[in-house]
VOGU-3710 file (C-alpha; in Angstrom, 3 decimals, decimal comma):
1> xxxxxxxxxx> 41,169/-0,353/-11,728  38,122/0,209/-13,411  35,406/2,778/-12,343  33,708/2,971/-9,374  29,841/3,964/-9,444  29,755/7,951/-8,038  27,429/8,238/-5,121  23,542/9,641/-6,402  23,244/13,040/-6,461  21,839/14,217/-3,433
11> xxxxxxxxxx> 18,368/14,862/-4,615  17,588/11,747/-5,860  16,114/9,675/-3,365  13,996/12,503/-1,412  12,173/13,447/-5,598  12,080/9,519/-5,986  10,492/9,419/-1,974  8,203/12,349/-2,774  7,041/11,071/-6,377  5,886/8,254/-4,694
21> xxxxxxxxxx> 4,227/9,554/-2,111  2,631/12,089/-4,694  1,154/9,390/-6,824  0,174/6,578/-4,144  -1,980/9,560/-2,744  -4,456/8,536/-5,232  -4,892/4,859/-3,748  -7,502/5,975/-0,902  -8,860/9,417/-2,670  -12,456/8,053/-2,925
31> xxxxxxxxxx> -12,369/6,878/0,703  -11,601/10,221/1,752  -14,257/11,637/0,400  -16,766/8,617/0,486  -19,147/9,827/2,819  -20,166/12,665/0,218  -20,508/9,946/-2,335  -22,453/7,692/-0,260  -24,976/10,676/-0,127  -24,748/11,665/-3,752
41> xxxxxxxxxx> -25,505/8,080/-4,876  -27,097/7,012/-2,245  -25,387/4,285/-1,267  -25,314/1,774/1,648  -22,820/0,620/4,196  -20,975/-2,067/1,481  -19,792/1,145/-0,290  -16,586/1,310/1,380  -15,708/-2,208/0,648  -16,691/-1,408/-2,990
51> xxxxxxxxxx> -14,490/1,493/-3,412  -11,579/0,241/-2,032  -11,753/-3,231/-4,194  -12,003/-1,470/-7,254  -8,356/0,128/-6,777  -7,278/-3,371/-5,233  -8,688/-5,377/-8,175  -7,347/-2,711/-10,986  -4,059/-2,635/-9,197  -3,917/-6,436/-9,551
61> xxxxxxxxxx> -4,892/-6,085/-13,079  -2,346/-3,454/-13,775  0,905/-5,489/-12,200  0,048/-8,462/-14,205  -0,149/-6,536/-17,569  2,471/-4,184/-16,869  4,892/-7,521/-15,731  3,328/-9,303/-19,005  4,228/-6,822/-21,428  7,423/-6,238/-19,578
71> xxxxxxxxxx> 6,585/-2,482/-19,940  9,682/-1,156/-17,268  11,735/-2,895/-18,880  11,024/-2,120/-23,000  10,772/1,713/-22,129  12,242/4,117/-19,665  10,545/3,724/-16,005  11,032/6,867/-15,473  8,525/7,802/-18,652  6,453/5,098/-17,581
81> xxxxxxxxxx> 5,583/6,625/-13,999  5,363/10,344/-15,524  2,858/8,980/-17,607  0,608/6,600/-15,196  1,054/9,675/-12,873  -0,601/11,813/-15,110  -3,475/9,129/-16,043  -4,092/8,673/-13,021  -4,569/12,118/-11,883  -6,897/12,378/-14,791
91> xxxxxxxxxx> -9,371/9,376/-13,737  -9,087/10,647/-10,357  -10,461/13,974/-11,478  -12,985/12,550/-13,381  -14,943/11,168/-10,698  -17,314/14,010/-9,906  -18,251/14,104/-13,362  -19,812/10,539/-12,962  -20,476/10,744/-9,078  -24,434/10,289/-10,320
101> xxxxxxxxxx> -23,882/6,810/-10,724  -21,816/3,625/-9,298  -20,529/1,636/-11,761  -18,903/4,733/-14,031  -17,561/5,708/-10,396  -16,302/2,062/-9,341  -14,464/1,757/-13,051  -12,643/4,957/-13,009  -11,326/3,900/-9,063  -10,308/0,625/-10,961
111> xxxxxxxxxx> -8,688/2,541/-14,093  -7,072/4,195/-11,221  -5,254/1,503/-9,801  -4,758/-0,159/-12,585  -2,385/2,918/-13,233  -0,856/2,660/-9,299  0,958/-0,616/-11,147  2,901/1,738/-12,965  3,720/4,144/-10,033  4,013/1,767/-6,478
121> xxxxxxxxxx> 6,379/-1,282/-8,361  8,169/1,134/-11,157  9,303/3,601/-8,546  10,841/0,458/-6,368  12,562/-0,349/-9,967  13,753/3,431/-9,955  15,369/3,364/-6,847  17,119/0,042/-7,215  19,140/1,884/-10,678  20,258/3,808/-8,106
131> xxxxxxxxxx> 20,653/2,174/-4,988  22,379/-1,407/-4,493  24,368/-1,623/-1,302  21,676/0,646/0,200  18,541/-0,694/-1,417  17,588/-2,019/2,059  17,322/0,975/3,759  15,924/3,008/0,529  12,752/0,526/0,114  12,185/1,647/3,787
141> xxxxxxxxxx> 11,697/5,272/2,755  9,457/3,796/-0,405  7,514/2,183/1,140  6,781/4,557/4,394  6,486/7,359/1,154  3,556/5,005/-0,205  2,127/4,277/2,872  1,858/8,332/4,082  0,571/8,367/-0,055  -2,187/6,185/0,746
151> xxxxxxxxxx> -3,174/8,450/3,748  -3,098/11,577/2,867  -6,351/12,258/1,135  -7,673/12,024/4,522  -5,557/14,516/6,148  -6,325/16,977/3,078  -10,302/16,007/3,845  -9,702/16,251/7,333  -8,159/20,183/7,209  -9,832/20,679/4,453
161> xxxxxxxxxx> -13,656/20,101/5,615  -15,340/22,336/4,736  -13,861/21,918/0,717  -16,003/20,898/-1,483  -15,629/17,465/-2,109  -14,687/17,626/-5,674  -11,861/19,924/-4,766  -10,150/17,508/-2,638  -9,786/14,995/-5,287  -8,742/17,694/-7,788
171> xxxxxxxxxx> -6,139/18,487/-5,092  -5,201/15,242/-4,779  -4,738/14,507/-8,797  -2,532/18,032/-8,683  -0,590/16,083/-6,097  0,241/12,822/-8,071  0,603/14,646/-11,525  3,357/16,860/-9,900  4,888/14,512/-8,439  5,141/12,251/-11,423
181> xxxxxxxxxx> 6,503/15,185/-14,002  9,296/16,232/-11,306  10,283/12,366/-10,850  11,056/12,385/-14,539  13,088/15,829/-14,534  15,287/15,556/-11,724  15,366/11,666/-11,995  17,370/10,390/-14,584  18,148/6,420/-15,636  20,449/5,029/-12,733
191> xxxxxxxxxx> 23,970/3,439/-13,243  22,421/-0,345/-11,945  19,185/0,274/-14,363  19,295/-3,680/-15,785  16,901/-5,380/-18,137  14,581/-8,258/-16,774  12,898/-11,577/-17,821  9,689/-11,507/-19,937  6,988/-12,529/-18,148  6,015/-16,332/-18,365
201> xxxxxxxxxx> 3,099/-17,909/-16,176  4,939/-20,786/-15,936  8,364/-19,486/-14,156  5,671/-19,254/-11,593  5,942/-22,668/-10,408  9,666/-22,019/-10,430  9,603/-19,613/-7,976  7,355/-21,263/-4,943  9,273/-24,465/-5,449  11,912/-22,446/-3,370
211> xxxxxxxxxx> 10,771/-23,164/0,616  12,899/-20,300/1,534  11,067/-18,406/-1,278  7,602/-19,845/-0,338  8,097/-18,648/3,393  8,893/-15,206/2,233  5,595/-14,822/0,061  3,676/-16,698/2,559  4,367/-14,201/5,068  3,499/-11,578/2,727
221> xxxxxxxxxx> 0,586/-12,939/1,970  -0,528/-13,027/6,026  0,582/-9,757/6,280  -1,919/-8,488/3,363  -4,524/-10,235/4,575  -4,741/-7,631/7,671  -3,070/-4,452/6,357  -5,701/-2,682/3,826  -8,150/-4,123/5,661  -7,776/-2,184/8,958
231> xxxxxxxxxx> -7,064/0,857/6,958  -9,568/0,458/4,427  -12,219/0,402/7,708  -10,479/2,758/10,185  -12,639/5,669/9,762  -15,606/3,179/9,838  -13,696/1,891/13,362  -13,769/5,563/14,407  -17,344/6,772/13,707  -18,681/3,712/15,488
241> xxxxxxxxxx> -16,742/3,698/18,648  -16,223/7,372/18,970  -18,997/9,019/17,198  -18,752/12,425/19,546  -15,577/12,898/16,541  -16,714/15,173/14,166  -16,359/14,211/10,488  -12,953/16,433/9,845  -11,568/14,485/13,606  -11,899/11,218/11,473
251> xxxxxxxxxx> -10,230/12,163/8,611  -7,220/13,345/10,976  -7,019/10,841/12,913  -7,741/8,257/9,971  -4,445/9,942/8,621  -2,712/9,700/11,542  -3,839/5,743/12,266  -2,481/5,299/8,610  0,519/7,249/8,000  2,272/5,593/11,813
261> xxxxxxxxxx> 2,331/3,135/9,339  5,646/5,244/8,004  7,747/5,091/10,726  7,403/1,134/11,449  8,656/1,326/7,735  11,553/3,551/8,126  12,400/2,553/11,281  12,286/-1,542/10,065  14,707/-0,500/7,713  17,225/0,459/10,500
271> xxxxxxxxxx> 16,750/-2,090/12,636  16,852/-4,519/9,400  20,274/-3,493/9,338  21,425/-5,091/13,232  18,363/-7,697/13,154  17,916/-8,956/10,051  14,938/-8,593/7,801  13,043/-11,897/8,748  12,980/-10,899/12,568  12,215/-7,602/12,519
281> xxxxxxxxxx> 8,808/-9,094/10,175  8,445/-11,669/12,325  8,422/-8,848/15,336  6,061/-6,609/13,746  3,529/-8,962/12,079  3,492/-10,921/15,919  2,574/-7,210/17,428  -0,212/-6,742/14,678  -1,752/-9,888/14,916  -2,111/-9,065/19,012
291> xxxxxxxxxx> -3,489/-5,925/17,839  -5,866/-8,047/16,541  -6,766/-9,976/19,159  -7,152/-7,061/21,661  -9,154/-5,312/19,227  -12,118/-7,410/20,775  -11,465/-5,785/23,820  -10,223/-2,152/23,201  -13,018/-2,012/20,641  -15,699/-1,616/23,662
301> xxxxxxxxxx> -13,489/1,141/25,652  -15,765/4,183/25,112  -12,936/6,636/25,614  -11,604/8,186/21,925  -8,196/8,561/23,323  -7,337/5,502/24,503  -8,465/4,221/20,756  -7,098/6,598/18,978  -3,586/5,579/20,752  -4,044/1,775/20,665
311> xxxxxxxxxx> -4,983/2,376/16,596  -1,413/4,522/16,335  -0,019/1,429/17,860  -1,487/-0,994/15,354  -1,120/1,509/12,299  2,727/1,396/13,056  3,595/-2,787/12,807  0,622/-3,290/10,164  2,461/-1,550/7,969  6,252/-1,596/8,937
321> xxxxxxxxxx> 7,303/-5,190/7,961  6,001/-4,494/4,243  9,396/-3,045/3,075  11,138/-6,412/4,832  8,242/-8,820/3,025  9,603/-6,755/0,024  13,235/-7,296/0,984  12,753/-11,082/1,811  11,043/-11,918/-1,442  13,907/-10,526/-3,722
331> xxxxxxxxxx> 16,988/-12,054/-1,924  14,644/-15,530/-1,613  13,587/-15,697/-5,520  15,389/-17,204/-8,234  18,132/-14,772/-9,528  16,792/-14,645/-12,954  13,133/-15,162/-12,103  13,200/-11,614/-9,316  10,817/-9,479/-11,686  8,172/-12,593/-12,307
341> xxxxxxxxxx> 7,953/-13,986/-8,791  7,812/-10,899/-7,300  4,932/-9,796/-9,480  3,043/-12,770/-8,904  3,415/-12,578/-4,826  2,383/-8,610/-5,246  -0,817/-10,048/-7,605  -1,528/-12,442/-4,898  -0,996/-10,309/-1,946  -3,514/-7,687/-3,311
351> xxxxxxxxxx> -5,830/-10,310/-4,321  -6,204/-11,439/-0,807  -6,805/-8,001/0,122  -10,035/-8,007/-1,978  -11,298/-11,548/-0,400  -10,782/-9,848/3,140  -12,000/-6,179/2,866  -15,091/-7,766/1,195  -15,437/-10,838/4,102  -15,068/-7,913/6,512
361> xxxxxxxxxx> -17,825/-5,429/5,454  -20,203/-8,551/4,815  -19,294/-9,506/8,403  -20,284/-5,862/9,936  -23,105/-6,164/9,115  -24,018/-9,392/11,003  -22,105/-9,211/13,915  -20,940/-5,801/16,241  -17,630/-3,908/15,146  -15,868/-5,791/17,866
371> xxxxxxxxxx> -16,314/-9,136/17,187  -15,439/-8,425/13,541  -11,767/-7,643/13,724  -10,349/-10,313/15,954  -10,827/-12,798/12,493  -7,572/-10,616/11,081  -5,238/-12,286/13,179  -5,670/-15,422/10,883  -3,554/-13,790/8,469  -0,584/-13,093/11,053
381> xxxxxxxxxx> -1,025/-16,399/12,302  -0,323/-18,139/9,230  2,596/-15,598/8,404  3,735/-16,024/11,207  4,298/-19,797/10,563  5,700/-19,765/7,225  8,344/-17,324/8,235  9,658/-19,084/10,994  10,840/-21,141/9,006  13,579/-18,671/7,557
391> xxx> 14,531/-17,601/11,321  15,746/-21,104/11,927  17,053/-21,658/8,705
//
């Protein structure tokens, strides 16, 4: 009988969970501290928007190159996240060092997430060496690790308020740089590590001539088309409905609004389990895209709690069917086409992102907060549709 794979060591998935976290903290480090900006460049309102395309747009960048060049695959992914870790960290820190100007700003938040290709996708490569039976359940705990990542900068501005702003992104880079040296000390290559296919533009076609494939990524896509949105904007959300907060509330409850986010992941994973990963999407993407809808309405309540709770709400299904979108794309995509179709949908995805934070902010500032993010539920309609498909299927 031949050898049976031992069960990981015990610490693997919580350094792999916390390495991720740890580096995806960079994502939203200049929106935690853009206010400060804003006042040391002098910039207007789009500024947000701005920021947070920058790290959309390099991230896009990054997963095409990184996918091209087949980079995880020709060298050790554990290396390869040390390494963008620790780059990362760096043009983090180098911000206030450039903070007199936008564009030097703007291209170290895109050198940034250029780099968060090598940490968000290689540490989902990580834990499938390690994980296959389980991968399910362990791309739960990813991607709630990225998602309470991406929020965290607030909660360190938010307790942290009366830091200096420059010390809360050196914080943060401390943070991902950690995280990314421990990942490759206590994480070795995994028994299931395998080799992919080199990137070709034209296995592209390939892949979305799959319907079952097609509904999976066309979910995803309605799905992204919400999600950084709302939390690129929810301290904007905040300070205009509630502005009795004070500036450290926002950043609190920003982190809060953000990391719920987590346990629609974790919790998606469970219930993937009994439910299937198609309808516990569907479920979740339905409830966001109501969120949506009532935003009209709950966005003219002038009473901080009752927002604060309905944005908790919203924070946890905006974000907890993106481990299933993950799940669905891999089983749907050609066997030996996973690592290109996947990085195309992920290019895609985050490339919507950019078309709707920017519609958004140009919409704000034509038409009250309110009436603004109804327009979101467009993306969970049209999810919605193509992934009906694969519940009747």
């Amino acid at each position: 009988m031949p050898d049976q794979p031992l069960a990981p060591p015990a610490r693997i998935l919580p350094t792999i969970v916390f390495s991720q976290f740890a580096g995806t903290s960079l994502w939203f480090a200049g929106n935690a501290v853009l206010p400060e900006l804003q006042a040391s460049l002098q910039l207007q309102e789009g500024a947000l928007a701005l920021m947070t395309s920058a790290v959309q747009l390099g991230f896009i960048a990054g997963t095409l190159v990184f996918a091209f060049l087949s980079l995880s695959d020709r060298f050790s992914p554990r290396l390869l996240f040390m390494l963008c870790a620790l780059l990362g960290a760096i043009a983090n820190a180098l911000v206030p060092f450039v903070a007199a100007s936008l564009v030097p700003v703007l291209i170290l938040r895109a050198i940034t997430g250029f780099l968060l290709a090598g940490i968000y996708p290689v540490g989902m490569k990580i834990a499938a060496s390690w994980y296959s039976a389980r991968l399910g359940k362990a791309i739960g705990y990813l991607v709630g690790a990225l998602v309470l990542g991406t929020a965290f900068p607030h909660l360190i501005r938010g307790l942290g308020a009366t830091l200096p702003w420059q010390q809360v992104l050196l914080a943060i880079s401390m943070l991902a740089a950690i995280g990314g040296v421990l990942l490759y000390l206590l994480v070795p290559d995994g028994p299931f590590l395998s080799k992919g296919a080199t990137f070709k533009m034209g296995n592209m076609l390939q892949a979305f001539r799959d319907k079952a494939f097609r509904a999976a990524a066309f979910g995803y896509f309605g799905h992204m088309w919400e999600l950084y949105t709302l939390w690129a904007f929810t301290p904007l959300i905040l300070v205009t409905i509630a502005p009795q907060l004070s500036g450290g509330q926002v950043s609190v409850y920003t982190f809060l609004v953000i990391a719920a986010g987590a346990v629609g992941c974790i919790g998606g994973g469970y219930l993937s389990q009994v439910w299937g990963s198609a309808r516990v999407a569907f479920v979740q993407l339905l409830l966001s895209g109501i969120c949506c809808l009532l935003s009209v309405f709950m966005f003219q309540v002038e009473a901080p709690l009752v927002l604060v709770v309905f944005l908790l709400f919203w924070g946890v299904v905006v974000a907890g069917d993106s481990p299933q979108f993950s799940a669905l794309t891999a089983k749907t995509a050609p066997a030996h086409l996973v690592g290109t179709a996947l990085t195309i949908v992920v290019a895609i995805g985050f490339a919507i992102t950019v078309v709707s934070i920017q519609l958004t902010g140009f919409l704000l500032t034509l038409l009250p907060i309110h009436a603004v993010f109804a327009l979101l539920a467009i993306g969970p309609a049209l999810g919605l549709g193509a992934l009906r498909r694969l519940l009747i299927s």
